[in-house]
PyMOL Python script that loads the backbone (N, CA, C, O; Angstrom):
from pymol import cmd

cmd.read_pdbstr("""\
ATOM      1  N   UNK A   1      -3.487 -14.273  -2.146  1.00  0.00           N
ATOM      2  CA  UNK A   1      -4.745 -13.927  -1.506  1.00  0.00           C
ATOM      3  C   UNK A   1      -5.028 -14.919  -0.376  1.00  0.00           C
ATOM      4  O   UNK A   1      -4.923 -16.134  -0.541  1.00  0.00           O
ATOM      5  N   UNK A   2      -5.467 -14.234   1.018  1.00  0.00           N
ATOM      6  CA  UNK A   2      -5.867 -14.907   1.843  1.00  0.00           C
ATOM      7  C   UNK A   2      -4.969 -15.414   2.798  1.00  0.00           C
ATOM      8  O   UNK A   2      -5.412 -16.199   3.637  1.00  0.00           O
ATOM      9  N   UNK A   3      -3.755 -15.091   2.814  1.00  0.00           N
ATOM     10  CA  UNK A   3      -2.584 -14.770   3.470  1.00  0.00           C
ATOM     11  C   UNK A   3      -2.256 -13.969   4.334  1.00  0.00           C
ATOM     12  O   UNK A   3      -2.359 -12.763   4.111  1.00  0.00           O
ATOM     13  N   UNK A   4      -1.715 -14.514   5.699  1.00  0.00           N
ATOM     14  CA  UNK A   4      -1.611 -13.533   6.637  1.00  0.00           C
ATOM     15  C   UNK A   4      -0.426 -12.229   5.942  1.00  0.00           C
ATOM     16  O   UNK A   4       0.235 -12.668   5.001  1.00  0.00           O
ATOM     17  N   UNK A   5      -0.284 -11.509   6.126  1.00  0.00           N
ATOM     18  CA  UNK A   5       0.418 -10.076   6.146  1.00  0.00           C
ATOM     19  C   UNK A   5       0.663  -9.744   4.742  1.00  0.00           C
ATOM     20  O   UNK A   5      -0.325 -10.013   4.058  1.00  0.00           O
ATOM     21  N   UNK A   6       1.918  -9.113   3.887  1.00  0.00           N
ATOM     22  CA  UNK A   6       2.082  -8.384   3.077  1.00  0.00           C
ATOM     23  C   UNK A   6       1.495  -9.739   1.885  1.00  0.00           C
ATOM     24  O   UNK A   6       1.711 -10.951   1.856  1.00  0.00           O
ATOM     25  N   UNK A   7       0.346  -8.424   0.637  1.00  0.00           N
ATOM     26  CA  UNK A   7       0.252  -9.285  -0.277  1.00  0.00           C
ATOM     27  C   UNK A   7       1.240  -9.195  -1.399  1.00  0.00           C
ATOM     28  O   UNK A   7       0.937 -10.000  -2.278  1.00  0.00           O
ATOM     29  N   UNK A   8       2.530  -8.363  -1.740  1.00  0.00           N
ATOM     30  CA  UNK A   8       3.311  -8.573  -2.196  1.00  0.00           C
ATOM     31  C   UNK A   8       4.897  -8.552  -1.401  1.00  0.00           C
ATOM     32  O   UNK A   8       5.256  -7.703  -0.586  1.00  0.00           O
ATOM     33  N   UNK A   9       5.567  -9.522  -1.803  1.00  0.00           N
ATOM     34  CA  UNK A   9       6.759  -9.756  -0.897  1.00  0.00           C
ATOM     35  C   UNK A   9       7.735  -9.151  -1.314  1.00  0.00           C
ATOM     36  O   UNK A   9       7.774  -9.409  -2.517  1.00  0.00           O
ATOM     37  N   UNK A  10       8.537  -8.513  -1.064  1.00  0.00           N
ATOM     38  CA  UNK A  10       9.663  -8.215  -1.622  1.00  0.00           C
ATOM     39  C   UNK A  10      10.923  -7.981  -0.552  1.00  0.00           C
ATOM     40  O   UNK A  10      11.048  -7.531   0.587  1.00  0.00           O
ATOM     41  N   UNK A  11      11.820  -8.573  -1.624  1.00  0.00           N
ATOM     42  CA  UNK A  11      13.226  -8.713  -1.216  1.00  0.00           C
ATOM     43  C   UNK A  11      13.770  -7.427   0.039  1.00  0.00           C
ATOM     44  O   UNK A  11      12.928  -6.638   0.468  1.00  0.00           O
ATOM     45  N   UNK A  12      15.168  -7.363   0.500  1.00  0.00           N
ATOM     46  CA  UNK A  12      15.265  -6.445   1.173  1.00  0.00           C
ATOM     47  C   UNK A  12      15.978  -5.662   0.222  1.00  0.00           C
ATOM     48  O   UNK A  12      15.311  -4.637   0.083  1.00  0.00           O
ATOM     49  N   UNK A  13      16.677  -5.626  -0.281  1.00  0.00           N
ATOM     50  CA  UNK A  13      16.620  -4.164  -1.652  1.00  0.00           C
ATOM     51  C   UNK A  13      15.335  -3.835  -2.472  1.00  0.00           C
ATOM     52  O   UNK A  13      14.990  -2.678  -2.711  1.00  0.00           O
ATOM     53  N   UNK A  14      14.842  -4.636  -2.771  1.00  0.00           N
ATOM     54  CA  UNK A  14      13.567  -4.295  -3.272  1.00  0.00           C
ATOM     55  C   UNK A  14      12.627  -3.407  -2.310  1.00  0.00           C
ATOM     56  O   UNK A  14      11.723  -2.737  -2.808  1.00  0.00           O
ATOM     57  N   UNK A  15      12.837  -3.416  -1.058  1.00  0.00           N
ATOM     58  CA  UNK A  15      12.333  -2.345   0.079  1.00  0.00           C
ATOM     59  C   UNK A  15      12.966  -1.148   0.047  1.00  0.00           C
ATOM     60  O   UNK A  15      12.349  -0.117  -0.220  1.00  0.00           O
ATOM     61  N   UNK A  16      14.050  -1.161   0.271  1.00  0.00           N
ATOM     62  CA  UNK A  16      14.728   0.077   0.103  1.00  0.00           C
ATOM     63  C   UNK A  16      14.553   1.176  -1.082  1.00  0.00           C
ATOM     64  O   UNK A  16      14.828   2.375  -1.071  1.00  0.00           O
ATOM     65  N   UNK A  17      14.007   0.370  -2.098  1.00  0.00           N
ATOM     66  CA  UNK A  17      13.632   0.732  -3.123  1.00  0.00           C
ATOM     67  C   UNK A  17      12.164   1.053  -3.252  1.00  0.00           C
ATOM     68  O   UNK A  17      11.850   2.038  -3.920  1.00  0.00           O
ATOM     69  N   UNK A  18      11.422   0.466  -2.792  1.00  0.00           N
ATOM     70  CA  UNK A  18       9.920   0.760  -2.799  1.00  0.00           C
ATOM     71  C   UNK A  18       8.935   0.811  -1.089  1.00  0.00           C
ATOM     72  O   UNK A  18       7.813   0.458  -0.725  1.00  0.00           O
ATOM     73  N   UNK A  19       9.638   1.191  -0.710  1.00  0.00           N
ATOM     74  CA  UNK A  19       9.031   1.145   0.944  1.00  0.00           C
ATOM     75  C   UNK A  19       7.943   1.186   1.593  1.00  0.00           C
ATOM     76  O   UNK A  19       7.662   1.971   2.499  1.00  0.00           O
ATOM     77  N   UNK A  20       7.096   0.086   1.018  1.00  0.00           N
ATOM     78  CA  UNK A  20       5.125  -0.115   0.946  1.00  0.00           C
ATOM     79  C   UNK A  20       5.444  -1.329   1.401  1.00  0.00           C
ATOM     80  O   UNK A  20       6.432  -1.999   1.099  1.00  0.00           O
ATOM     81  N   UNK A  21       4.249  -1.692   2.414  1.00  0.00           N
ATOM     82  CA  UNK A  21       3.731  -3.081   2.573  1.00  0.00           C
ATOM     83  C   UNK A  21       1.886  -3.137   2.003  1.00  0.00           C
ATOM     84  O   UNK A  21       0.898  -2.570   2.469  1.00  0.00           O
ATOM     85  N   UNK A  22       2.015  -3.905   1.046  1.00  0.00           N
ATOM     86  CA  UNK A  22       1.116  -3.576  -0.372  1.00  0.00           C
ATOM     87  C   UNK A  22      -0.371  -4.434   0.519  1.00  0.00           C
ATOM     88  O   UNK A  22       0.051  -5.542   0.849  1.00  0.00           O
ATOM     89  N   UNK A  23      -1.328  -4.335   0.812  1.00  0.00           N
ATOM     90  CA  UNK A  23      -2.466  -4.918   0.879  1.00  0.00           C
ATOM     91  C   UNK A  23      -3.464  -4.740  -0.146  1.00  0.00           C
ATOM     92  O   UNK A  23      -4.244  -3.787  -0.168  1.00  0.00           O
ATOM     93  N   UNK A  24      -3.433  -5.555  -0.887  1.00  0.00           N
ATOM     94  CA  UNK A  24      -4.463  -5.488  -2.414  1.00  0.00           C
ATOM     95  C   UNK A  24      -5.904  -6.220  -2.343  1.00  0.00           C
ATOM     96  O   UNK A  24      -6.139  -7.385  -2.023  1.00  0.00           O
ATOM     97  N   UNK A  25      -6.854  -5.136  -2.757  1.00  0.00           N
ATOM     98  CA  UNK A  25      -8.271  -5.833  -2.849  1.00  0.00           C
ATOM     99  C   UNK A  25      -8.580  -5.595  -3.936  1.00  0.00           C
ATOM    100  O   UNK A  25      -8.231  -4.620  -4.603  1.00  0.00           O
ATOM    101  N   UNK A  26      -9.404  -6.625  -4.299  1.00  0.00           N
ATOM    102  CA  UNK A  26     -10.405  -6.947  -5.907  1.00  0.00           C
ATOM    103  C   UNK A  26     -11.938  -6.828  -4.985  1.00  0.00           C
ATOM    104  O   UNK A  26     -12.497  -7.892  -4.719  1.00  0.00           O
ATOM    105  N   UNK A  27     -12.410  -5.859  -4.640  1.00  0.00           N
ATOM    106  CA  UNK A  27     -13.911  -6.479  -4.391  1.00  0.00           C
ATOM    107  C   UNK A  27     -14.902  -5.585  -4.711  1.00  0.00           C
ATOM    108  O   UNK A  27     -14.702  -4.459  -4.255  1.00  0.00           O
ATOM    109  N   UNK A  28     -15.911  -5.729  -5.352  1.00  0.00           N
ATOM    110  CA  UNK A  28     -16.726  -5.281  -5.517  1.00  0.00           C
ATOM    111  C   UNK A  28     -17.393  -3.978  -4.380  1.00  0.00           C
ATOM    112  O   UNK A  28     -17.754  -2.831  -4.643  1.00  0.00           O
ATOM    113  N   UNK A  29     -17.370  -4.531  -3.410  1.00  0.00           N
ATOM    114  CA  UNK A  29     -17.952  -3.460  -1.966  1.00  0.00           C
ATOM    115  C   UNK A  29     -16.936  -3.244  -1.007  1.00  0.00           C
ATOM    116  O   UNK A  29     -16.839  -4.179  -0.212  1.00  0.00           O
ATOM    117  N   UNK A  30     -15.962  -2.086  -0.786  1.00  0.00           N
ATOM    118  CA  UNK A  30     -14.676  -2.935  -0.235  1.00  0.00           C
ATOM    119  C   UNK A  30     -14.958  -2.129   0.986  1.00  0.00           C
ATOM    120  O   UNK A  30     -15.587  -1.155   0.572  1.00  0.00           O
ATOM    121  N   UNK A  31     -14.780  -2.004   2.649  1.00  0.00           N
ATOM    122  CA  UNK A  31     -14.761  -1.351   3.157  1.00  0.00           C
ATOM    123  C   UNK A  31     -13.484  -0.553   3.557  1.00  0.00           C
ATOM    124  O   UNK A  31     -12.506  -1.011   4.147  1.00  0.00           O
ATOM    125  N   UNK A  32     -13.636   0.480   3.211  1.00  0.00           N
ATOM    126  CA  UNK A  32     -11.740   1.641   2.911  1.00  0.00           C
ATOM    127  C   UNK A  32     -11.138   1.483   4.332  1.00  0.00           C
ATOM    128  O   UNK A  32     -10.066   1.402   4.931  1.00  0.00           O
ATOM    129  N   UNK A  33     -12.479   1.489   4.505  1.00  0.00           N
ATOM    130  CA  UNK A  33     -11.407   1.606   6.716  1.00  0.00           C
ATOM    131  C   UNK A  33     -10.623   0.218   6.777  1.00  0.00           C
ATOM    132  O   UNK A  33      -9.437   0.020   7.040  1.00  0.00           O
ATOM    133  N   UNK A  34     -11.576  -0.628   6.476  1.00  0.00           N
ATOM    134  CA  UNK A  34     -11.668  -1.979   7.073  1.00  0.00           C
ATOM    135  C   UNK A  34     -10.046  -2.292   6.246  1.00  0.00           C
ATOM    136  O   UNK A  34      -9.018  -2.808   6.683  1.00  0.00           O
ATOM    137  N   UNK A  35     -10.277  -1.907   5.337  1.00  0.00           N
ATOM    138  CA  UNK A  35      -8.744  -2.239   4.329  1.00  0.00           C
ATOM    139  C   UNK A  35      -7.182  -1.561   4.513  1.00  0.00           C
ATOM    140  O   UNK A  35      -6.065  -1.901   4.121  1.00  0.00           O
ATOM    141  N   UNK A  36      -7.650  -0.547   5.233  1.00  0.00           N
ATOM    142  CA  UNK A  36      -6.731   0.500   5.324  1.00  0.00           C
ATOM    143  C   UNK A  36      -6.260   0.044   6.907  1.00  0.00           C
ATOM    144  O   UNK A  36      -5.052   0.234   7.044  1.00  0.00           O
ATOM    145  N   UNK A  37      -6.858  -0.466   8.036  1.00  0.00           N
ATOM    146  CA  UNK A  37      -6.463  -1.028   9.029  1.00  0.00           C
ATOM    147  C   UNK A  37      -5.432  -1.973   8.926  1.00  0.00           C
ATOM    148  O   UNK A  37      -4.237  -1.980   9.220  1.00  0.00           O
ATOM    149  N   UNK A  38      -6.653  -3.206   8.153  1.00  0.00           N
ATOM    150  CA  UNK A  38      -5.423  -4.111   7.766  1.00  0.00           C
ATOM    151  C   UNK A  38      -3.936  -4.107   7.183  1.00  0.00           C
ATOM    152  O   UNK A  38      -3.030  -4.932   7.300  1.00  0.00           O
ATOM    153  N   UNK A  39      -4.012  -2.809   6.474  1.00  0.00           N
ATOM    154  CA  UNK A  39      -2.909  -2.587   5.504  1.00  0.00           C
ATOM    155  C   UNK A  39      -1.822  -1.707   6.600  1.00  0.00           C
ATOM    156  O   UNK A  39      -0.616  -1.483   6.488  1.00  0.00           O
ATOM    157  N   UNK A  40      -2.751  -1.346   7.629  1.00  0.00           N
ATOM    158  CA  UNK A  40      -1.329  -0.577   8.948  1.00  0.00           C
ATOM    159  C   UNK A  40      -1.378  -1.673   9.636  1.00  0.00           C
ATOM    160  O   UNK A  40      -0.879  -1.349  10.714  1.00  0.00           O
ATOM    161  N   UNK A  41      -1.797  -3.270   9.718  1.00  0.00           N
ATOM    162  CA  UNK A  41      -1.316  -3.502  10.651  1.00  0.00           C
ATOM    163  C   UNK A  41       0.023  -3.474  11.051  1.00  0.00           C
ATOM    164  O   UNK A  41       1.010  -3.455  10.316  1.00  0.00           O
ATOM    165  N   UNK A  42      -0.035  -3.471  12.831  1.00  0.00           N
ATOM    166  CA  UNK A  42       1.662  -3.617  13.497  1.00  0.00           C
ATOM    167  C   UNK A  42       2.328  -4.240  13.221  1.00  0.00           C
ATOM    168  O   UNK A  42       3.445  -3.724  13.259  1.00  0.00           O
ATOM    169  N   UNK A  43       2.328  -5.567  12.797  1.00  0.00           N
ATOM    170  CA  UNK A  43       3.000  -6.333  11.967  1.00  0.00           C
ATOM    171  C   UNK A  43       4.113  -6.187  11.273  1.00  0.00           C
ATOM    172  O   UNK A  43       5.272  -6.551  11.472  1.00  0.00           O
ATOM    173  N   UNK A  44       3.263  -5.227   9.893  1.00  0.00           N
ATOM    174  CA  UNK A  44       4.064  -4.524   8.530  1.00  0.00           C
ATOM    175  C   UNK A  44       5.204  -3.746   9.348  1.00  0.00           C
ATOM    176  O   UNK A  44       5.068  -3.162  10.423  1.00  0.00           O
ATOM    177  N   UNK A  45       6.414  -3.890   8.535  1.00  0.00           N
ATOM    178  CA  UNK A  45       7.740  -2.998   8.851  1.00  0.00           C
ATOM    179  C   UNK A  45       7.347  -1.544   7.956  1.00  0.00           C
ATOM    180  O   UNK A  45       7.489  -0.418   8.432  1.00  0.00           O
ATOM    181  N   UNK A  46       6.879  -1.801   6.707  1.00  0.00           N
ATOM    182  CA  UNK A  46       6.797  -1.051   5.979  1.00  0.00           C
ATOM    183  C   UNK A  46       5.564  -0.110   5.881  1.00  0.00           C
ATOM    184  O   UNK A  46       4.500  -0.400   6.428  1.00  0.00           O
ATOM    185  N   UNK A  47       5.797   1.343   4.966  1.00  0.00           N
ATOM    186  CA  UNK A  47       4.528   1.727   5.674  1.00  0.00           C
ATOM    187  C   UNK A  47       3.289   1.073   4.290  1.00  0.00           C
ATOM    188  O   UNK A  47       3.460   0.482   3.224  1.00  0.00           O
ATOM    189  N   UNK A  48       2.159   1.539   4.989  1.00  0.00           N
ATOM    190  CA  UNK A  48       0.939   1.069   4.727  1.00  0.00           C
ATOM    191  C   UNK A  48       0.405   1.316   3.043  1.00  0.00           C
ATOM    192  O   UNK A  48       0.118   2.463   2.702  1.00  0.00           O
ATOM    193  N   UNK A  49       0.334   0.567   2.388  1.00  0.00           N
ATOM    194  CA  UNK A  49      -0.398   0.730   0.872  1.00  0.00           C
ATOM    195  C   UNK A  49      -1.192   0.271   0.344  1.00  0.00           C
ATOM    196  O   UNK A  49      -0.799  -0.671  -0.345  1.00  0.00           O
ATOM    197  N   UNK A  50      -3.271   0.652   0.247  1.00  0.00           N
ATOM    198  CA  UNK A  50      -3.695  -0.417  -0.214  1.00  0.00           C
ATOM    199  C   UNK A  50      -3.786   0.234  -1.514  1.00  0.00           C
ATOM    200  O   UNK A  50      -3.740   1.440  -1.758  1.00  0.00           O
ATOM    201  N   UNK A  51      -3.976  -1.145  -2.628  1.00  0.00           N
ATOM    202  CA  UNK A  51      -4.585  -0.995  -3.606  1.00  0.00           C
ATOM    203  C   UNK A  51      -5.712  -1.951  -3.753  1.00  0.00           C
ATOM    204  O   UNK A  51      -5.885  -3.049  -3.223  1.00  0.00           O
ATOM    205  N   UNK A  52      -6.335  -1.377  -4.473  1.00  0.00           N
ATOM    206  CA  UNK A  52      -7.787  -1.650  -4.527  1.00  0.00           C
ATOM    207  C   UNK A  52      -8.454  -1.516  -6.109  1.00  0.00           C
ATOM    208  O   UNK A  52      -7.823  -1.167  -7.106  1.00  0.00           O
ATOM    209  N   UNK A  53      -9.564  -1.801  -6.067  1.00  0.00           N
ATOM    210  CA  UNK A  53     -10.377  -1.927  -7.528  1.00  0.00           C
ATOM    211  C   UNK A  53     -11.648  -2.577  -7.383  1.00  0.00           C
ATOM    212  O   UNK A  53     -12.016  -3.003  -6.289  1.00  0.00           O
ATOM    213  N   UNK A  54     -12.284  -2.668  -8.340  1.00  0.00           N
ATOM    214  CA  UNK A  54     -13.549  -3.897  -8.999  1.00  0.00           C
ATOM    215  C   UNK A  54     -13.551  -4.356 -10.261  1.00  0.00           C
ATOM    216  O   UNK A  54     -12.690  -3.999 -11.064  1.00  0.00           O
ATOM    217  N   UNK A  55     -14.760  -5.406 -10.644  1.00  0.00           N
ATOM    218  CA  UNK A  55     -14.779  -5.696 -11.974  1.00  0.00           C
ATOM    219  C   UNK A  55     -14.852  -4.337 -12.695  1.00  0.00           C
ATOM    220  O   UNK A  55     -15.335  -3.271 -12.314  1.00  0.00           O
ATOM    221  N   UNK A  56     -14.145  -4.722 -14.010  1.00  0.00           N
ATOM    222  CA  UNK A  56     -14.120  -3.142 -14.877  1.00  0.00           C
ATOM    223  C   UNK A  56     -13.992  -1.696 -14.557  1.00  0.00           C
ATOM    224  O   UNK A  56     -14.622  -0.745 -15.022  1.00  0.00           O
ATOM    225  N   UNK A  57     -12.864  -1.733 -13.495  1.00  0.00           N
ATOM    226  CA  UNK A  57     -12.518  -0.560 -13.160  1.00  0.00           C
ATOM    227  C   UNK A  57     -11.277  -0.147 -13.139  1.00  0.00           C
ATOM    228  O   UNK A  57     -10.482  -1.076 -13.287  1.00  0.00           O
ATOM    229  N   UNK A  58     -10.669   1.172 -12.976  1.00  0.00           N
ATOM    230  CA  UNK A  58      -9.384   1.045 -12.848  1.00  0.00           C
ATOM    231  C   UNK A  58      -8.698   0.628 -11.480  1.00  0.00           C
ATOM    232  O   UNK A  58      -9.390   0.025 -10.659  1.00  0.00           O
ATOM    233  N   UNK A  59      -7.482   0.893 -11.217  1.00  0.00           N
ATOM    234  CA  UNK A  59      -6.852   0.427 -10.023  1.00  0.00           C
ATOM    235  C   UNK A  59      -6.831   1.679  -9.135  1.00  0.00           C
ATOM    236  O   UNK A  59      -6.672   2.684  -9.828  1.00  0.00           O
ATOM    237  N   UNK A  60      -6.914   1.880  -8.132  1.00  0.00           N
ATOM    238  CA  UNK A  60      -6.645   2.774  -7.037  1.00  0.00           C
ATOM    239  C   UNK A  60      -5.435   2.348  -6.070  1.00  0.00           C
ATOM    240  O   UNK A  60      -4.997   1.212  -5.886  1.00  0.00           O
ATOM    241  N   UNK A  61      -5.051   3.443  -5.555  1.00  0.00           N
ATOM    242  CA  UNK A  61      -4.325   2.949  -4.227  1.00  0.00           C
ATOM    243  C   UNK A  61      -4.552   4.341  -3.760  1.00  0.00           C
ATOM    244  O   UNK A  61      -4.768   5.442  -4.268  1.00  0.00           O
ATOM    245  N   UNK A  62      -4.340   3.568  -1.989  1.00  0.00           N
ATOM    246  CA  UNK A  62      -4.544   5.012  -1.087  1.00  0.00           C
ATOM    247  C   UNK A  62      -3.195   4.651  -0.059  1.00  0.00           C
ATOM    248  O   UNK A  62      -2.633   3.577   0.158  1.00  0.00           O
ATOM    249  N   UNK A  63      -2.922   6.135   0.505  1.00  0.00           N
ATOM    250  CA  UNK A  63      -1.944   5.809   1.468  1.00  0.00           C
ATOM    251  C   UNK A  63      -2.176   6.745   2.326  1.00  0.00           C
ATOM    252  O   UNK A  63      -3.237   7.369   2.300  1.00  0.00           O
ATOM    253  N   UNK A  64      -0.756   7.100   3.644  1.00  0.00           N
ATOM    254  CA  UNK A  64      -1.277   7.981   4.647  1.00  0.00           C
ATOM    255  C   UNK A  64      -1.039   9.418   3.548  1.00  0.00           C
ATOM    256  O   UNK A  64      -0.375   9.386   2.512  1.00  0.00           O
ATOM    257  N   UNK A  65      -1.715  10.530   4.055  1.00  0.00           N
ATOM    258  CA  UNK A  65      -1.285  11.520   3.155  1.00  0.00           C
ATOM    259  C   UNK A  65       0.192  11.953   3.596  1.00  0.00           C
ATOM    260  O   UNK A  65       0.983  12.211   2.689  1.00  0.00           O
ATOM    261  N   UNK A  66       0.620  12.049   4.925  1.00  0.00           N
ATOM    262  CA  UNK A  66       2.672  12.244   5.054  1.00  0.00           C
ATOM    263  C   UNK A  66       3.395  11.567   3.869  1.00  0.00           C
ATOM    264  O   UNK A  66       4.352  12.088   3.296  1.00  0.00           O
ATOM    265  N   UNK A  67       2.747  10.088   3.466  1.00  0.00           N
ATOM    266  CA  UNK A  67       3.791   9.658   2.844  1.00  0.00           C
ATOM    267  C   UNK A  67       3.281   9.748   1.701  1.00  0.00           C
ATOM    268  O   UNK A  67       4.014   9.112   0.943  1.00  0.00           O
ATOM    269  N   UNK A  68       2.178  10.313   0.982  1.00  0.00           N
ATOM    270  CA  UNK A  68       2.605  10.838  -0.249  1.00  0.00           C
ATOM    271  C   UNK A  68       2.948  11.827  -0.163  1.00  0.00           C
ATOM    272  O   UNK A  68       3.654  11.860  -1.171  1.00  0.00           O
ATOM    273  N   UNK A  69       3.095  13.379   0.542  1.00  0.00           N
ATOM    274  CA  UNK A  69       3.524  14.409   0.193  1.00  0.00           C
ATOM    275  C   UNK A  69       4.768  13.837  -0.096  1.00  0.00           C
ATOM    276  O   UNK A  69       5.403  13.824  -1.150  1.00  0.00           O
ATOM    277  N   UNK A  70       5.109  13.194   1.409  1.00  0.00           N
ATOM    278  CA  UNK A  70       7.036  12.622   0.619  1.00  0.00           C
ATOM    279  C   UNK A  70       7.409  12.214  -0.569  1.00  0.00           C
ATOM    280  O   UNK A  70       8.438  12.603  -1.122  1.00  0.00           O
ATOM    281  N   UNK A  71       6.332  11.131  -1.206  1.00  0.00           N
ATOM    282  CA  UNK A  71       6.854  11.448  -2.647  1.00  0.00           C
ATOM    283  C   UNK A  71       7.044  12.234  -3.704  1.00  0.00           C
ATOM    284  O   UNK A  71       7.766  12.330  -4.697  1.00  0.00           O
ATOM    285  N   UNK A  72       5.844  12.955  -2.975  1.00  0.00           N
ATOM    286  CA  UNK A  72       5.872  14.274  -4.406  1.00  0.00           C
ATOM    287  C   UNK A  72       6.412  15.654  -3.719  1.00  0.00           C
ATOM    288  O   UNK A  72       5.878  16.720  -4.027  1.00  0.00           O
ATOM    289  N   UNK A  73       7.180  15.619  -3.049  1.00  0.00           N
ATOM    290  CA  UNK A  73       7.897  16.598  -2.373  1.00  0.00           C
ATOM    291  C   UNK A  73       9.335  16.699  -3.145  1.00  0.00           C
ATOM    292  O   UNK A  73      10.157  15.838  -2.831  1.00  0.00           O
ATOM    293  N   UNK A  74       9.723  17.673  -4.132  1.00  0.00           N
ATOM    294  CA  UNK A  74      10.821  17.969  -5.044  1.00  0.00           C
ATOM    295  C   UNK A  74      12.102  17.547  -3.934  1.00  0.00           C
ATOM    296  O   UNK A  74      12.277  17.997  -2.802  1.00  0.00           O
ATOM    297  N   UNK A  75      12.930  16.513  -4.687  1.00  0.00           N
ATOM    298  CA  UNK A  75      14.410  16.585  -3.711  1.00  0.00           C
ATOM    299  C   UNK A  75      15.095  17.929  -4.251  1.00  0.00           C
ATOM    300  O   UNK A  75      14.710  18.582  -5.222  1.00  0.00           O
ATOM    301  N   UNK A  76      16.303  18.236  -3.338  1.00  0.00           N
ATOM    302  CA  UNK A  76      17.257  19.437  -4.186  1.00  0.00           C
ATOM    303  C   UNK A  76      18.029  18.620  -5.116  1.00  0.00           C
ATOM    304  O   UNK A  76      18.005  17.392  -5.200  1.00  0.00           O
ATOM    305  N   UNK A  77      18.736  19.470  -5.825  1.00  0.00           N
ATOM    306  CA  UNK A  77      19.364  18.947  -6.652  1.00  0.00           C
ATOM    307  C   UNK A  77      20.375  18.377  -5.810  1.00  0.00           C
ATOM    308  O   UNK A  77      20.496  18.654  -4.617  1.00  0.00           O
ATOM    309  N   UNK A  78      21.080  17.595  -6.432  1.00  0.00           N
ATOM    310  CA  UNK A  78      22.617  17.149  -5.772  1.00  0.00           C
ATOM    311  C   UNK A  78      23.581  17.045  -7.006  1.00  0.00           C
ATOM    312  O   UNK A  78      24.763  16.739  -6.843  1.00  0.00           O
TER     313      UNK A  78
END
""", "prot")
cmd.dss("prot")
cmd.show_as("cartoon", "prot")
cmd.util.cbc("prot")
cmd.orient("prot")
């Protein structure tokens, strides 16, 4: 926390494997834009992921909607 760019680091297979640059908030009042900017900044190679929450809540994350259809878009078989 409180670190310039990605709040979780990961390796370069570990990218290939999970292809998010993670910006995580704990706050009580969070502003979605304000978080969701930060989380595209130009910077990030990777694309944009925040997760988010408060006290006693569950966890959220939001992303662009392209890249979730991509995940939940059936591959063919191979």
């Amino acid at each position: 926390m409180g670190v310039t760019g990605e709040d979780i680091k990961l390796s370069e297979a570990a990218s290939k494997l999970f292809p998010f640059s993670v910006e995580a908030k704990n706050q009580e009042n969070i502003s979605i834009w304000s978080a969701l900017a930060q989380a595209d900044s130009k910077e990030r190679l990777l694309k944009p992921l925040l997760v988010f929450k408060r006290n006693k809540s569950e966890v959220y994350c939001a992303l662009k909607f392209d890249d979730f259809l991509e995940l939940v878009k059936e591959k063919p078989n191979e």
